[in-house]
C-alpha positions as CSV (number, residue, x, y, z in Angstrom):
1,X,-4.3,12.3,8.2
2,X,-4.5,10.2,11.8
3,X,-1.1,9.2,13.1
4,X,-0.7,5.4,11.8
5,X,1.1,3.9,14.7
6,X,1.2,-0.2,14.7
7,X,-0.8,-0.1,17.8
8,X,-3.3,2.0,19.7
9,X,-1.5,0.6,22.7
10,X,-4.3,2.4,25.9
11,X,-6.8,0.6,23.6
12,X,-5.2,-2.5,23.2
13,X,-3.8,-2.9,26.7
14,X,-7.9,-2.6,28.2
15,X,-8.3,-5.3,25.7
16,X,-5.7,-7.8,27.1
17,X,-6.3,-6.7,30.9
18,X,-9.7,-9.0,30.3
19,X,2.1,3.8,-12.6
20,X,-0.4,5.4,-15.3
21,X,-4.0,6.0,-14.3
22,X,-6.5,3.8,-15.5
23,X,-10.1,3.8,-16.0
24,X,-12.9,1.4,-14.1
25,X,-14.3,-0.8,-16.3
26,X,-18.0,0.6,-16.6
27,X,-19.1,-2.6,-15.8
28,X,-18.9,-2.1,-12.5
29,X,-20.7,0.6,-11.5
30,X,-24.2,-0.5,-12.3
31,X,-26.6,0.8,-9.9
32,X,-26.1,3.5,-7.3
33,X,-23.7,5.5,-9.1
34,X,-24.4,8.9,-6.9
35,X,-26.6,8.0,-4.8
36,X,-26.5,8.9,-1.0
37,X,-28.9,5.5,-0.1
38,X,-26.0,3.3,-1.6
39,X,-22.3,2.8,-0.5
40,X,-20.3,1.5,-2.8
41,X,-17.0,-0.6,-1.2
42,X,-13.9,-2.5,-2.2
43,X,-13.3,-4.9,0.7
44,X,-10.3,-6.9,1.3
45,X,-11.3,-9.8,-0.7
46,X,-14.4,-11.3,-2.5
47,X,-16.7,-13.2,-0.5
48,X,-17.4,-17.0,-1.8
49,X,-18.3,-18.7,1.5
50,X,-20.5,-16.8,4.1
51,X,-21.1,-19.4,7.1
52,X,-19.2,-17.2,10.0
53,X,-19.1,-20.0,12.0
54,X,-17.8,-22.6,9.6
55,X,-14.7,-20.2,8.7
56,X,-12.5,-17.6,10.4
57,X,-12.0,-15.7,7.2
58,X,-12.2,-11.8,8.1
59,X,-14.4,-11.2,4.8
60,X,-16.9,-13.9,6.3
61,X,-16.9,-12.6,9.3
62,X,-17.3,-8.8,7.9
63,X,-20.2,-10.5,6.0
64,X,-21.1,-11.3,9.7
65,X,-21.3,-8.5,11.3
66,X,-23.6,-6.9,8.4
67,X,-26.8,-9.4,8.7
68,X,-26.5,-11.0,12.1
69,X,-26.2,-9.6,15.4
70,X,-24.5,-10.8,18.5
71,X,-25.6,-11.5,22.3
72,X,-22.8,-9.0,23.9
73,X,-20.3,-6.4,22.0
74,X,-16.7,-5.3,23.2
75,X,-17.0,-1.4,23.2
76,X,-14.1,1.3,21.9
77,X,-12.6,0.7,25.8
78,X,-12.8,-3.3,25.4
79,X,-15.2,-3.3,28.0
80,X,-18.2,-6.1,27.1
81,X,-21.4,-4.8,26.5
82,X,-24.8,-5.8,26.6
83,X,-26.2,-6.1,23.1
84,X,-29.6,-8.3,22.0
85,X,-29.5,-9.1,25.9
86,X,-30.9,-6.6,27.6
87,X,-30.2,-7.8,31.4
88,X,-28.3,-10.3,32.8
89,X,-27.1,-11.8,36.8
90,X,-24.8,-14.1,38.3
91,X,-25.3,-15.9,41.4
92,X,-23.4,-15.1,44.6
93,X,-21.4,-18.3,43.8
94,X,-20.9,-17.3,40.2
95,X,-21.9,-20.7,38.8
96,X,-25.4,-19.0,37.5
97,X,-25.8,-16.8,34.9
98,X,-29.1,-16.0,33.8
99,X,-30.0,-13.8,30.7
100,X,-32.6,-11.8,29.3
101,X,-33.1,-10.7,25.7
102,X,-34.3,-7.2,24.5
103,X,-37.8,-7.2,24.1
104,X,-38.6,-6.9,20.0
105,X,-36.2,-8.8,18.1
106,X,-36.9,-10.0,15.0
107,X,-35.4,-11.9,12.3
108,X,-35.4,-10.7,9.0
109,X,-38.0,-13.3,8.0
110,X,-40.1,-11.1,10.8
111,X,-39.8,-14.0,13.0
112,X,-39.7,-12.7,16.7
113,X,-36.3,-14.0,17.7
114,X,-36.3,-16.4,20.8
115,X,-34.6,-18.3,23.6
116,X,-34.9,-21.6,21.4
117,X,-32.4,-19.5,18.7
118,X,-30.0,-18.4,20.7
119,X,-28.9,-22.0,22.5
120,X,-28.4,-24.0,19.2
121,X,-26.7,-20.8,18.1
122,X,-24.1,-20.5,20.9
123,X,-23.4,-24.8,20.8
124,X,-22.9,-24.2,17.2
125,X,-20.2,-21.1,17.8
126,X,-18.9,-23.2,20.4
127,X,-18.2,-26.2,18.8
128,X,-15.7,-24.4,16.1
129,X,-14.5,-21.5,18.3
130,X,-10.9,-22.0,20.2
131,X,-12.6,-19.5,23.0
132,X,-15.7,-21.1,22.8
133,X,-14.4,-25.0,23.4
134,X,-12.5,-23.5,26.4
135,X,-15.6,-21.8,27.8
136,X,-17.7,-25.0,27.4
137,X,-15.9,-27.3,29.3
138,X,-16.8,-24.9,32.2
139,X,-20.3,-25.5,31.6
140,X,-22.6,-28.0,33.0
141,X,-25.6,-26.8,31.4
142,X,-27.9,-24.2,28.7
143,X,-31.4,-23.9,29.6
144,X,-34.2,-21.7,28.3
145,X,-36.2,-20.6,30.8
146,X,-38.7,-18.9,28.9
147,X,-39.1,-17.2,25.3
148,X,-36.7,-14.2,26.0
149,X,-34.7,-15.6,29.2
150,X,-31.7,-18.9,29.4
151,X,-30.1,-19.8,31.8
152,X,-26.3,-21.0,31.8
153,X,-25.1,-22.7,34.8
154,X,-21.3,-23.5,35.0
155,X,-19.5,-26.5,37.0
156,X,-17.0,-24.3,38.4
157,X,-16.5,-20.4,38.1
158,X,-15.1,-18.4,34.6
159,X,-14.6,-14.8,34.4
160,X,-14.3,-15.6,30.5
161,X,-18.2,-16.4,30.0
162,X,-19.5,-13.4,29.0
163,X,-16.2,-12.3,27.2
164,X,-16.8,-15.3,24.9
165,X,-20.3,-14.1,23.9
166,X,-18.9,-10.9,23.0
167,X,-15.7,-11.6,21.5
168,X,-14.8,-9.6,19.0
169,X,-13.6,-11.5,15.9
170,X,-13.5,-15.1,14.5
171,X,-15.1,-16.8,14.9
172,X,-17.6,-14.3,16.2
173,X,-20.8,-16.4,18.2
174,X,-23.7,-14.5,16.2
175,X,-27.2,-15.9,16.4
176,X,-28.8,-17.5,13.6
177,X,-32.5,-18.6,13.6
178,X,-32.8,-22.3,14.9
179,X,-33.2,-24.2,12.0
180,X,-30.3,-22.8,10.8
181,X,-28.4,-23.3,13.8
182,X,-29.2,-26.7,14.1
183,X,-26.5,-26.7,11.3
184,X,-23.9,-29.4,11.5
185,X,-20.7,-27.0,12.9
186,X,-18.6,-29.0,10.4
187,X,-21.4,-28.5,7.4
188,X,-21.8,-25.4,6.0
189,X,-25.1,-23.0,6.3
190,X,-27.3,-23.0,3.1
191,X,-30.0,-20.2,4.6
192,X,-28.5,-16.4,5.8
193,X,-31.4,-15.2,7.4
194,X,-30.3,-12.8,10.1
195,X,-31.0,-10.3,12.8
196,X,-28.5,-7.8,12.4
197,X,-29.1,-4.0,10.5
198,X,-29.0,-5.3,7.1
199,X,-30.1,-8.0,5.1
200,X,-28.3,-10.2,3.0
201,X,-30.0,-9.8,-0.9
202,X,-28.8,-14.0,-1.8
203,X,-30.8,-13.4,-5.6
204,X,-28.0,-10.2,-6.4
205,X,-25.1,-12.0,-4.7
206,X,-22.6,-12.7,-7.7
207,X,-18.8,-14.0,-6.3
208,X,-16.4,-12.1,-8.1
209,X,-18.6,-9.1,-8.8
210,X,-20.6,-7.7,-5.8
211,X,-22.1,-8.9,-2.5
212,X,-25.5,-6.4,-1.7
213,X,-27.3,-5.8,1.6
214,X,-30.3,-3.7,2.3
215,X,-31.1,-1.7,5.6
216,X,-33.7,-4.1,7.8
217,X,-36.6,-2.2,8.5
218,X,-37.4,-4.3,11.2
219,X,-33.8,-3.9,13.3
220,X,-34.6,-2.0,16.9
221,X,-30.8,-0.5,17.6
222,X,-29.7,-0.1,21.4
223,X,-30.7,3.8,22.4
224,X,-26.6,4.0,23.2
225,X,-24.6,5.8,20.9
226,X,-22.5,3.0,19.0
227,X,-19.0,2.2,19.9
228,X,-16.7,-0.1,18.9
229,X,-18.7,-2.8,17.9
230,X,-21.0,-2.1,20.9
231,X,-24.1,0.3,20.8
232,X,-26.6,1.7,18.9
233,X,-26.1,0.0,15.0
234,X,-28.3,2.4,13.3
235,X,-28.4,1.5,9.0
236,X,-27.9,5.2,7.5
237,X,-27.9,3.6,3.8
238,X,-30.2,1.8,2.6
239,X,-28.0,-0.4,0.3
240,X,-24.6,-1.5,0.7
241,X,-22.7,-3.1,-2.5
242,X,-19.6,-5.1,-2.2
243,X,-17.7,-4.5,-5.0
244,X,-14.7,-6.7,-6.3
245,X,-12.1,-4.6,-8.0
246,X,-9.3,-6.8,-7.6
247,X,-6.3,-5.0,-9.1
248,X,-5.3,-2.1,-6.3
249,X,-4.6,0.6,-8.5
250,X,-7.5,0.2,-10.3
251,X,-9.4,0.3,-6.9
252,X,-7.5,4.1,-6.1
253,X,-8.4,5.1,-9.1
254,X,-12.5,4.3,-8.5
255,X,-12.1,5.9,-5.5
256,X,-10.4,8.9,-6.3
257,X,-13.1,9.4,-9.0
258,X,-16.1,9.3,-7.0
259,X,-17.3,5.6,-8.5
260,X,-16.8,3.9,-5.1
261,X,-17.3,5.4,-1.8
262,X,-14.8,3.2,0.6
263,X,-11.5,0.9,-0.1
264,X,-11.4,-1.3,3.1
265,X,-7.3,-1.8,2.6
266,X,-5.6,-0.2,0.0
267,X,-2.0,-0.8,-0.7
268,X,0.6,0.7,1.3
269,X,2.5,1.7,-1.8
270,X,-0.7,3.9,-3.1
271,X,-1.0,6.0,0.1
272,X,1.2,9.0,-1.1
273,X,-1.3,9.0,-4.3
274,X,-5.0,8.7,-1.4
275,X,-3.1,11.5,0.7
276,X,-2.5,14.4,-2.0
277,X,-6.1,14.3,-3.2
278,X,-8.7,16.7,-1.4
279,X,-11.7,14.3,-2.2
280,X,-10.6,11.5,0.0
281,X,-9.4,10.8,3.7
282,X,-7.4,8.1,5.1
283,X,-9.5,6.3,7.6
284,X,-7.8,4.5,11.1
285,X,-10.7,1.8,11.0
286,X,-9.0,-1.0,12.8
287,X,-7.0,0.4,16.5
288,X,-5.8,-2.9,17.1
289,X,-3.8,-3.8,13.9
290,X,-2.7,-7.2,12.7
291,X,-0.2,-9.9,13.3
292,X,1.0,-12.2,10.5
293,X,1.4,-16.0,11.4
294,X,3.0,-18.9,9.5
295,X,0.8,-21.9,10.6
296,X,2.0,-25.8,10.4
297,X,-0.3,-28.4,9.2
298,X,0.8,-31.2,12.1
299,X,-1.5,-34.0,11.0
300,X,1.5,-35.0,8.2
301,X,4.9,-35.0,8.0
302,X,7.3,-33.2,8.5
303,X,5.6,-30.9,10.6
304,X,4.2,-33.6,12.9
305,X,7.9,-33.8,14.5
306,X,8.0,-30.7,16.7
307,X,11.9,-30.4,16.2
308,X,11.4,-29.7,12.4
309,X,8.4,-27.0,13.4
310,X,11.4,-25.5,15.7
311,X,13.8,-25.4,12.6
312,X,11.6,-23.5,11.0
313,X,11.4,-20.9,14.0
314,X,15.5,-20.0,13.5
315,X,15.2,-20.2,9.9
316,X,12.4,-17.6,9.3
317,X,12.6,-13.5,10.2
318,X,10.0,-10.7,10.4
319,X,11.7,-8.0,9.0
320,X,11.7,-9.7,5.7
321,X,8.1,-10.8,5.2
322,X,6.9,-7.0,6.7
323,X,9.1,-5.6,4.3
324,X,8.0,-7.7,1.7
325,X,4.4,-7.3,2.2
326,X,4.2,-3.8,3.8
327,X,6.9,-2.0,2.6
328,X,6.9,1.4,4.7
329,X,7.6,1.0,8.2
330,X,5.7,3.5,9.5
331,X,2.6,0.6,8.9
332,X,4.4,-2.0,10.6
333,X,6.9,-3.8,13.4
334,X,8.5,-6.3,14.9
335,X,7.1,-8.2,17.6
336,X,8.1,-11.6,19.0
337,X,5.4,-11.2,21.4
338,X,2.7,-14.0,20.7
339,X,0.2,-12.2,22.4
340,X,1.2,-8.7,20.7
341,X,3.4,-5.8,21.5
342,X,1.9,-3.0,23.9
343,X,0.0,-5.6,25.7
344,X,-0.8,-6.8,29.0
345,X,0.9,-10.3,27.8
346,X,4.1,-9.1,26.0
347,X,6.8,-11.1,26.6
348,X,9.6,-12.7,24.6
349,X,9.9,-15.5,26.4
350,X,11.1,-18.6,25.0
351,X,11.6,-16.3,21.5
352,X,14.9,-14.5,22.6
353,X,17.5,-16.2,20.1
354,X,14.4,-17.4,17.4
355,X,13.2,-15.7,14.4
356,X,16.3,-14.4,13.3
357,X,16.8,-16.5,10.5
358,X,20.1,-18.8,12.0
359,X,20.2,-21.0,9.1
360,X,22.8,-23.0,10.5
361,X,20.8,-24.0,13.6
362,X,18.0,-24.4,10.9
363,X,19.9,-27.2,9.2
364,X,21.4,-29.0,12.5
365,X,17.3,-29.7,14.1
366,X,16.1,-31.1,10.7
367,X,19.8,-33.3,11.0
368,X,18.8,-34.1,14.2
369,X,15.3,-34.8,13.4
370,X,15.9,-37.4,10.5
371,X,14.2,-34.5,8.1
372,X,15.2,-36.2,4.6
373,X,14.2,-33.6,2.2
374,X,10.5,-34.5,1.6
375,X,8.8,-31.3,0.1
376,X,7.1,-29.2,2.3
377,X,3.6,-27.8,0.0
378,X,3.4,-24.3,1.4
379,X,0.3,-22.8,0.2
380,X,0.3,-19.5,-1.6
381,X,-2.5,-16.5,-2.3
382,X,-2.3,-14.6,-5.2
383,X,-5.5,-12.3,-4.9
384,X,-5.2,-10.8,-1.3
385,X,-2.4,-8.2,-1.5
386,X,-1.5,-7.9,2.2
387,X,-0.7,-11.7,2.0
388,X,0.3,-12.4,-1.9
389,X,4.4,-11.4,-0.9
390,X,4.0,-13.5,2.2
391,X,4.5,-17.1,0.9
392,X,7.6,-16.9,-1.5
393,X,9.4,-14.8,1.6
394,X,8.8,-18.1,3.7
395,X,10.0,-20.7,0.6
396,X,13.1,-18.9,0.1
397,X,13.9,-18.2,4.3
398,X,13.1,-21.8,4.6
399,X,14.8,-23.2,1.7
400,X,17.8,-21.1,2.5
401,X,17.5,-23.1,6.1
402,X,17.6,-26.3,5.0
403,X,13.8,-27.0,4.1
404,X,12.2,-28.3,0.6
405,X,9.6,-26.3,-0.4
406,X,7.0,-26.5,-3.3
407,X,4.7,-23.4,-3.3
408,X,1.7,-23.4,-4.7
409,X,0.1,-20.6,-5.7
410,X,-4.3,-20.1,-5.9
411,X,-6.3,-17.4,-5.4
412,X,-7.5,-17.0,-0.8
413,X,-11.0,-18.6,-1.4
414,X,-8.7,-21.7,-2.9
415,X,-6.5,-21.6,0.1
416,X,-9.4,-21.2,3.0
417,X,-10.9,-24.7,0.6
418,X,-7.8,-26.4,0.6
419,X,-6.5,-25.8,4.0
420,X,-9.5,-28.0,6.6
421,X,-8.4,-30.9,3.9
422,X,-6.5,-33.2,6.4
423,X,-5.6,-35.5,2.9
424,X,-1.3,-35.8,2.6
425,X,-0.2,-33.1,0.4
426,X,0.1,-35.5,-2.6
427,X,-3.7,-35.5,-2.8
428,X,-4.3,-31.9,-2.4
429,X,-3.7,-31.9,1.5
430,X,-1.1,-29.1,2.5
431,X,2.1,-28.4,5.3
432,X,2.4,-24.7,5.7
433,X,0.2,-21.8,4.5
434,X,0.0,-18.0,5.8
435,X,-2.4,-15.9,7.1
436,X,-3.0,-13.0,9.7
437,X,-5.6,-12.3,12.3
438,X,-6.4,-9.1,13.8
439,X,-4.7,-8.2,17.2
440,X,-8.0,-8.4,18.7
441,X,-8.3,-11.7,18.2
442,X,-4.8,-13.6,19.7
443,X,-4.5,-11.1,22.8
444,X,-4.2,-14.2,24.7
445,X,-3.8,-18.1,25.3
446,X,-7.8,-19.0,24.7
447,X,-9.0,-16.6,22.4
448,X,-5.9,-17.1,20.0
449,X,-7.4,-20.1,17.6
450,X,-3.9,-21.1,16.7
451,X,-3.3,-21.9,20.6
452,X,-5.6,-24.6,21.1
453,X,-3.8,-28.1,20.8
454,X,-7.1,-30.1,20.9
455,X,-6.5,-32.6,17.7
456,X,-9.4,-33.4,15.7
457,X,-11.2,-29.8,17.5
458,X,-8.4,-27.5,16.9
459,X,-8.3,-25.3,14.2
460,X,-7.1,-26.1,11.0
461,X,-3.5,-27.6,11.1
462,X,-4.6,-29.8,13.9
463,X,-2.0,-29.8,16.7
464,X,-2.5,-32.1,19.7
465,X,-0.4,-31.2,22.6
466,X,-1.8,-31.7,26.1
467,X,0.3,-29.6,27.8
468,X,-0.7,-26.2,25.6
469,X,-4.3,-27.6,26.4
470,X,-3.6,-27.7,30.2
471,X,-1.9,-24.2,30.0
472,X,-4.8,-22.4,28.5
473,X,-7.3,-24.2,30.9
474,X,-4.9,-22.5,34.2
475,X,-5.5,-19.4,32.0
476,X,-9.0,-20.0,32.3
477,X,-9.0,-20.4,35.2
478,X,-6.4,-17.5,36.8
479,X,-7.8,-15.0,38.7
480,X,-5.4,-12.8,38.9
481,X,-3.6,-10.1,36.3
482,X,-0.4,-11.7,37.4
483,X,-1.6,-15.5,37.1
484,X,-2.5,-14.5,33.7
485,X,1.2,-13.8,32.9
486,X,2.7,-15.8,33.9
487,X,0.8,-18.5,32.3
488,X,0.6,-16.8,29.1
489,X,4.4,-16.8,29.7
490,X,4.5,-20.2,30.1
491,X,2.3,-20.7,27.0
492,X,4.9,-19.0,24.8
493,X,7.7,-21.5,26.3
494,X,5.3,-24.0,25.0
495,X,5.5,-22.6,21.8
496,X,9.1,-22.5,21.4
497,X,9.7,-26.2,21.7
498,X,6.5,-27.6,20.3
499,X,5.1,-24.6,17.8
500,X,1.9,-24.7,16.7
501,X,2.1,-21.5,14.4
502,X,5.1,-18.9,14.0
503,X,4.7,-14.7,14.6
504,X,5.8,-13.2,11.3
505,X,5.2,-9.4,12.6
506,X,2.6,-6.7,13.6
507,X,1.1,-4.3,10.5
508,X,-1.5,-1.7,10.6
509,X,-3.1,-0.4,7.2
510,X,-5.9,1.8,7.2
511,X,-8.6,2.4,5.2
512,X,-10.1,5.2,2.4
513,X,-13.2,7.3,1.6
514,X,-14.5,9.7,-0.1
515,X,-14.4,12.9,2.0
516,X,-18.5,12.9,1.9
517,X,-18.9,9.5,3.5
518,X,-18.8,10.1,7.4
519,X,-19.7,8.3,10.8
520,X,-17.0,5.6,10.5
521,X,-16.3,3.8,13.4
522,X,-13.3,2.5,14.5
523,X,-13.4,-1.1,15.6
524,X,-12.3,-4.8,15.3
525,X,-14.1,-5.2,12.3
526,X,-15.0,-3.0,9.6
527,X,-18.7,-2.4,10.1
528,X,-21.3,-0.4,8.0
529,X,-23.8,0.9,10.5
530,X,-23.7,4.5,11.6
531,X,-22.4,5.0,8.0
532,X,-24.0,7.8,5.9
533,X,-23.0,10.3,2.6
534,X,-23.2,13.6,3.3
535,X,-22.9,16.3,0.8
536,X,-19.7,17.4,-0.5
């Protein structure tokens, strides 16, 4: 078994420098069963919506890494690479960047893709994306220049340009055919046509049973040998099924069978069971781990008075909700780093006497804020495990500080449905809900979604604080590893007097195969390519 440290901190820190058995139902096996074409998975949840762009849900954007592809890709040494662009230049005054596609791209209509794709696709990323907001008030203009070269000219110089095309994780700016991307950012896609390695099989799709994808014959890989999400992303399979098993020991069991070939993220608690048994391995997918937030909704009360969002900061803990939700501490820490632990950005600034549940200090902000007891709807997931002991941690830290809290429980597609509702929580609107993102995607001030304090263009919970926004431009702008510090410590001071979410903890849980199923490789995102079954 891998050692399962919390972080892969030389790997992170490139990043930042830029009970009883029982048996599966037969049900759902169906087709495949033994076959070396078809891998059979259990992902962390069931996928419902599948517009990347319209959602930062990590199953939508797993479901985006399979059938679209990407412009650049951040390699196993978070270095950007080159990926459908095959060249690119800047100008000596680094206000011109002109790119060039790879030569053979198609869509998985056989459409050749073209220049006239890629521009509506990157506005449409860019009009959702925290990173990609940032990154476009630096530009002055997108023009294609012919069918495989554009040319983006900026108003004054970036380094994070190219970055942004290749960031890692949500929302991840994958190309889409024009029509598509010509999509209202705000309206959800109702095509999934593609240019990635697989395609998208809409007819088998069934939400609560199985997502398929087949290998596209058409898809020219890079001649590098993949990394990270960089590289070569040769199908091995010709079929992938996403399968929904949703009770975790039921999921072990499939596995430990042979009826499934990969569990994405089993539960920490069924570990012992994955390590004793020959047939499987435990599989270090994700390097950068996870961080757990609590996020405010600010566009209603109470959470619109920043002293109350403060309250909450002394009245919640992380060792409760890791503990909770993770159990073993080997798979976890504690971090009140914002921009995570064994980074170029760790600091505690601004978090030194926070987060250690001090109900008393609690309870004297929401005095001092006039907070009269109105019911804070925290929103609750009951499907996902690594987030289903989150939520009652936070009603009882915060109802133990002071707070009035009515939980309510639904299953994660529910709560990713419910939470862009800006409505007061009496009409199905919410105040609080929990989530996590993967390290790779808050390592600092402009990629971090929950930073940007842009109103109406922020992510969901809304905060508008022009300050933060003025931070994260000077972080845009630094030019220097040690302007980027201290701005990102600045950032976090912002954060402890006008919060816009709350650092519940780092976790790491890795994921299981059969011992036949080989070329896994470790990345942001679980991905599917370079994937093959091999014989036992």
């Amino acid at each position: 078994m891998p050692s399962m440290k919390i972080l892969r901190r030389s790997f992170i820190a490139a990043l930042a420098a830029t009970g009883g058995m029982m048996s599966l139902p037969a049900f759902v096996l169906a087709e495949g069963e033994g076959d070396k074409d078809t891998l059979r998975v259990v992902m962390q949840g069931d996928v419902r919506i599948v517009d990347p762009i319209w959602t930062t849900a990590y199953i939508v954007r797993d479901h985006g890494y399979m059938i679209y592809d990407t412009l650049f890709a951040m390699d196993a040494n978070g270095e950007i690479q080159p990926q459908m662009v095959d060249r690119y230049t800047v100008s000596e005054d680094k206000l011109t960047y002109t790119f060039t596609l790879r030569s053979g791209l198609l869509w998985h209509d056989n459409q050749p893709v073209t220049t006239a794709d890629i521009i509506p696709s990157i506005k449409r990323w860019a009009a959702r994306d925290a990173l990609g907001q940032t990154v476009m008030t630096f530009v002055a203009n997108i023009e294609a220049k012919d069918d495989l070269s554009f040319e983006i000219k900026l108003k004054e110089p970036t380094g994070l340009l190219v970055f942004a095309l290749g960031k890692p994780s949500s929302n991840v700016p994958f190309m889409m055919p024009k029509r598509i991307a010509e999509t209202d950012p705000n309206t959800q896609i109702s095509e999934f046509i593609g240019s990635g390695p697989f395609v998208f099989k809409a007819e088998e799709w069934r939400p609560g049973d199985k997502a398929v994808y087949t290998k596209f014959e058409g898809y020219k890989p890079r001649s590098e040998v993949p990394s990270g999400l960089a590289g070569g992303k040769v199908a091995k399979v010709k079929r992938v099924e996403w399968r929904v098993i949703a009770d975790q020991q039921q999921a072990v069991n499939a596995l430990l069978n042979g009826e499934i070939d990969i569990i994405q993220q089993p539960g920490p608690d069924l570990f012992p069971l994955l390590k004793d048994d020959p047939s499987v391995k435990i599989v270090d997918w994700n390097p950068y781990g996870y961080q757990y937030n609590l996020r405010f909704n600010q566009a209603v009360k109470p959470f619109d008075n920043p002293k109350i969002r403060q309250a909450a900061l002394y009245a919640l803990n992380q060792e409760d909700f890791l503990q909770a939700a993770i159990g073993n501490p080997e798979f976890y820490t504690t971090c009140k780093a914002m921009f995570v632990c064994g980074t170029a950005l760790e600091t505690t600034a601004g978090m030194e006497d926070k987060l250690d549940s001090n109900f008393e200090k609690s309870k004297q902000l929401l005095a001092e804020a006039g907070y009269k007891g109105e019911p804070v709807v925290l929103l609750h997931s009951t499907d996902l495990p690594v987030l289903t002991n989150i939520a009652p941690v936070a009603k009882s830290l915060l109802e133990r500080g002071g707070f009035v809290v009515d939980m309510q429980s639904m299953d994660w597609q529910t709560v990713l449905s419910r939470r862009v509702r800006k409505d007061p929580p009496s009409q199905g609107g919410w105040n609080a809900m929990v989530t996590y993102w993967s390290s790779a995607d808050v390592l600092n001030p402009v990629m971090g979604a929950f930073f940007n304090a842009s109103g109406d263009k922020a992510a969901f919970g809304w905060p508008n604080d022009p300050k933060m926004e003025a931070l994260r431009r000077q972080f845009a702008l630094a030019g220097t590893p040690e302007e980027r510090k201290s701005t990102a410590e600045a950032v976090q001071l912002r954060e402890a007097e006008s919060p816009t979410h709350v650092v519940l903890g780092q976790f790491n849980l890795p994921g299981a195969a059969r011992s036949n199923v080989a070329g896994w490789i470790p990345a942001a995102a679980p991905v599917f390519w370079n994937i093959e079954k091999i014989d036992e």
